[in-house]
C-alpha positions in Angstrom: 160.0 77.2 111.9 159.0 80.7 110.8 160.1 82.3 107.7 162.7 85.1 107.6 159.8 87.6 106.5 157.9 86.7 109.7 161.0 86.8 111.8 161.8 90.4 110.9 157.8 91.2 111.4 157.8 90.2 114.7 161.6 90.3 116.0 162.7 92.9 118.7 166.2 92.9 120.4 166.5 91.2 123.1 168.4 92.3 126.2 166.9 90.3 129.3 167.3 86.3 128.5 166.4 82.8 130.5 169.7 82.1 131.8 169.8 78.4 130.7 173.1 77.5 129.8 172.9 76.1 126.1 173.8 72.6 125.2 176.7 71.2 122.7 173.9 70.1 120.4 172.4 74.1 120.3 175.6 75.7 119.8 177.1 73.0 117.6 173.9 74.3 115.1 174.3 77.9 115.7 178.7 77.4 114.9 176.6 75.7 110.8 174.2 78.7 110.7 177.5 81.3 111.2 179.5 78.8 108.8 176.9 79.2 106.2 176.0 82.8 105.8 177.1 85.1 103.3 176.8 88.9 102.2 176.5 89.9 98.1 180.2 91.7 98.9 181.7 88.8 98.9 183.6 90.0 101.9 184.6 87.2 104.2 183.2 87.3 108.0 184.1 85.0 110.2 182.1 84.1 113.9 183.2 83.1 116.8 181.0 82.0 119.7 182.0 83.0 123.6 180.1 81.5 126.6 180.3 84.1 129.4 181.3 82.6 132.3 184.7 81.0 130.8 186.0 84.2 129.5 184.7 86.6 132.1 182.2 88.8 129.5 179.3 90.6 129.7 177.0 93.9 129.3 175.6 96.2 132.0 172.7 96.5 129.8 172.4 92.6 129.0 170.9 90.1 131.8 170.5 86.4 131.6 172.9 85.6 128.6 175.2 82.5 128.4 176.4 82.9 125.1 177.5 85.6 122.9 178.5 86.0 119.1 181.2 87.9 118.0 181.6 89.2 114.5 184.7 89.5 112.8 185.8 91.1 109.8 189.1 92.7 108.2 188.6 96.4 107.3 188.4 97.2 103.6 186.0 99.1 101.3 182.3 97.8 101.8 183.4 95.6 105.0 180.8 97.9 106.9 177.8 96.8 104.8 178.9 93.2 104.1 179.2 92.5 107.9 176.0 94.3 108.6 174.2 91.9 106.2 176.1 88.9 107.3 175.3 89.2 110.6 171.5 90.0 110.1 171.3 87.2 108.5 172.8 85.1 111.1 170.5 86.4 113.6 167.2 86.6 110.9 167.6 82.8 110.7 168.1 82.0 114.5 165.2 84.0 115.6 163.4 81.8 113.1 164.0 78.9 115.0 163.2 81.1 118.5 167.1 82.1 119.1 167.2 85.3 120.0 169.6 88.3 119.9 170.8 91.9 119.8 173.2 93.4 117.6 175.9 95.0 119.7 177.9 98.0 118.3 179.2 99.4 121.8 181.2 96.7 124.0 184.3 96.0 126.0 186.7 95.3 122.9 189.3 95.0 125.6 187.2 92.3 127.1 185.8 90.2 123.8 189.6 90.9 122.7 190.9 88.3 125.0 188.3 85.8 124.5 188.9 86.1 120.2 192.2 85.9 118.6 192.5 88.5 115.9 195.2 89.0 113.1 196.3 92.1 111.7 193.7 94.2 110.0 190.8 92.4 112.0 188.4 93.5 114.0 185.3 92.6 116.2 182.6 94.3 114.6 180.2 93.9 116.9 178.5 91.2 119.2 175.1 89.8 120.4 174.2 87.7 123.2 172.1 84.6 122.1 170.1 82.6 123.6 166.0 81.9 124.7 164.9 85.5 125.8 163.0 85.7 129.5 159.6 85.7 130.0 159.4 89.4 131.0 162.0 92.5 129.9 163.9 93.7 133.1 163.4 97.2 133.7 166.6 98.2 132.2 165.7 96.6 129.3 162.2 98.5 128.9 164.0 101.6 129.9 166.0 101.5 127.2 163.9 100.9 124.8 161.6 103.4 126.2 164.5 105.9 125.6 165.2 105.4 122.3 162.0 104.9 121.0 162.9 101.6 119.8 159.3 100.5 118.4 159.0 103.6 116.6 159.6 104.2 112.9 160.0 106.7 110.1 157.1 105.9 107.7 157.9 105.1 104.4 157.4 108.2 102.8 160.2 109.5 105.1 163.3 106.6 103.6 161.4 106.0 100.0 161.5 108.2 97.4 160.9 107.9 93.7 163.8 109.3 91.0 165.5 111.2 93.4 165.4 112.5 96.8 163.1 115.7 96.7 159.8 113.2 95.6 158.9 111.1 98.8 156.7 108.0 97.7 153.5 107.7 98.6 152.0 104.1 99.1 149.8 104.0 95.5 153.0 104.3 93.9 155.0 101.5 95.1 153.1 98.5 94.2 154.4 95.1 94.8 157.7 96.8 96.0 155.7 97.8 99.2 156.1 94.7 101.4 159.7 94.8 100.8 160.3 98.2 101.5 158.1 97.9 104.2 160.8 95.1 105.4 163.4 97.3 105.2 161.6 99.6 107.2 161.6 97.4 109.8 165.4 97.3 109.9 166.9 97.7 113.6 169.5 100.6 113.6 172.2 102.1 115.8 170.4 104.1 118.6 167.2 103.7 116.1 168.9 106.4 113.6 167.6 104.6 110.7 170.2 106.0 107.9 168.5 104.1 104.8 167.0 106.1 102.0 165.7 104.5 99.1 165.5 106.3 95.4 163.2 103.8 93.3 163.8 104.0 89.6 161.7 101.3 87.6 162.9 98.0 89.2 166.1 99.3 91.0 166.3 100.6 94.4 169.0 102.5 94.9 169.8 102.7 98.9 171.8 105.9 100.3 173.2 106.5 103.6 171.4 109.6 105.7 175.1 110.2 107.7 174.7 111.4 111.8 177.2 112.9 113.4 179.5 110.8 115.8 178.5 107.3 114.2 181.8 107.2 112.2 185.1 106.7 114.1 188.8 108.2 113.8 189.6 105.7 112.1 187.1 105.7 109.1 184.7 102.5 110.4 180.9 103.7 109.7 178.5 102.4 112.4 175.7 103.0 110.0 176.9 101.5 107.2 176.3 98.1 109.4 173.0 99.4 109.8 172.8 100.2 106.0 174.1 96.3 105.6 170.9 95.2 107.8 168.8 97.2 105.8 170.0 95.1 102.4 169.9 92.5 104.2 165.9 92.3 105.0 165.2 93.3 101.6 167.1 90.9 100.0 165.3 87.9 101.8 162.0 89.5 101.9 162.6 89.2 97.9 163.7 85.7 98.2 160.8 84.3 100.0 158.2 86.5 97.9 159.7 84.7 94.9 161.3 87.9 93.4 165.0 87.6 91.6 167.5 90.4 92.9 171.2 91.7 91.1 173.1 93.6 93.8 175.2 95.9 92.2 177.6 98.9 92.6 176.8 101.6 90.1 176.3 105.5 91.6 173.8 106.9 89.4 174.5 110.5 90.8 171.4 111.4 91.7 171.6 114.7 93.2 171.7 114.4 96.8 172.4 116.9 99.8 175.2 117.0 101.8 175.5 114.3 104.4 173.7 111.9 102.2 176.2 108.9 100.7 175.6 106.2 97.9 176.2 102.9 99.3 174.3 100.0 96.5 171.8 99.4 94.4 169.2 96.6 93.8 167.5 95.3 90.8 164.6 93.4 90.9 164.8 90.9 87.8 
């Protein structure tokens, strides 16, 4: 089995899959990786796994998938940003073990509604299909990636900064915080907007939110802040297997930051 660091080096989303159906033994293991994970908010997120031909589910844009996850979470402050690092974390350690995924913002609620029993103030967050991907991408697959440049990235002079947000960081001045930030880099994102923004400061990162328009809903739920929680999520266990100690914490230090631009955590390398 891979580590986490290699999985998130070499991990795409995956959209075209083998269309073996999985055995009792394979999702009996993925139900203890979803039991087990857990997000510095202390937020509670609870999984629940469909298989597609019982309750009638699917994507246009997915082919081949048995299975899919659905992520569940009751709306509160920092839900956004727990989930999102839950549910990285769920998939970081099943593509370790070759299981792989997509995180799925955009789906028939309607649909995955039926097939997961909710109670008041829950929602699915999102959903991935799981499973061993195909051989090949289908053409709609490769399409859309083609579209939204999915293997393309900011560099990391364009999300890390040092102090504040006018000094972009050049490489000679990050040290042995490169590799991580080079992790969060990495970080899959909603239509590859990548919102993170780091302000180093000594040992503390401090990660901000670059808002888009139309990623936030009516009713105040922040696509990117799930995207923001994937983003802690790699860093934290890029940390964790490089031997480093981290303190996630909650502290705005009001750096001065244009409009648009939101405070979401900070972490301290100790």
């Amino acid at each position: 089995m891979q580590s986490i660091t290699e999985s998130i080096k070499k991990r795409r989303s995956v959209r075209t899959f083998d269309g073996k159906e999985p055995d009792k033994e394979l999702i009996e293991h993925i139900e203890d990786i979803c039991r087990d994970s857990r997000n510095p908010f202390g937020i509670s997120v609870r999984y629940v796994l469909i298989e597609k031909e019982r309750y009638g589910v699917g994507s246009p844009v997915i082919s081949g998938e048995k299975l899919y996850i659905a992520g569940i979470v009751r709306q509160e402050k920092d839900a956004e940003v727990a989930f999102g690092f839950s549910f990285e974390d769920v998939l970081l350690k099943l593509e370790a073990e070759g299981i792989s995924g997509t995180i799925m913002a955009g789906f028939d609620e309607k649909a995955f509604s039926h097939a997961v029993p909710l109670s008041d103030g829950e929602r699915i967050a999102c959903i991935s299909p799981i499973g061993y991907k195909a051989d090949r991408m289908s053409l709609r697959e490769t399409l859309m990636r083609k579209a939204v440049g999915a293997d393309k990235r900011l560099p990391l002079s364009g999300i890390c900064y040092i102090r504040d947000l006018d000094h972009p960081a050049q490489a000679s001045e990050l040290g042995d915080l490169g590799p991580l930030l080079e992790l969060v880099r990495l970080a899959p994102s909603a239509v590859n907007r990548q919102p993170w923004r780091m302000v180093i400061r000594d040992r503390t990162i401090h990660f901000y939110e670059d808002h888009a328009k139309g990623m936030q809903g009516k009713d105040g739920w922040d696509i990117q802040k799930i995207d923001m929680g994937i983003a802690l999520c790699h860093f934290y266990h890029g940390a964790r297997e490089s031997g480093l100690v981290t303190d996630c914490f909650l502290n705005d230090p009001h750096i001065n930051v244009p409009e648009g631009t939101e405070y979401i955590v900070s972490m301290r390398i100790v």
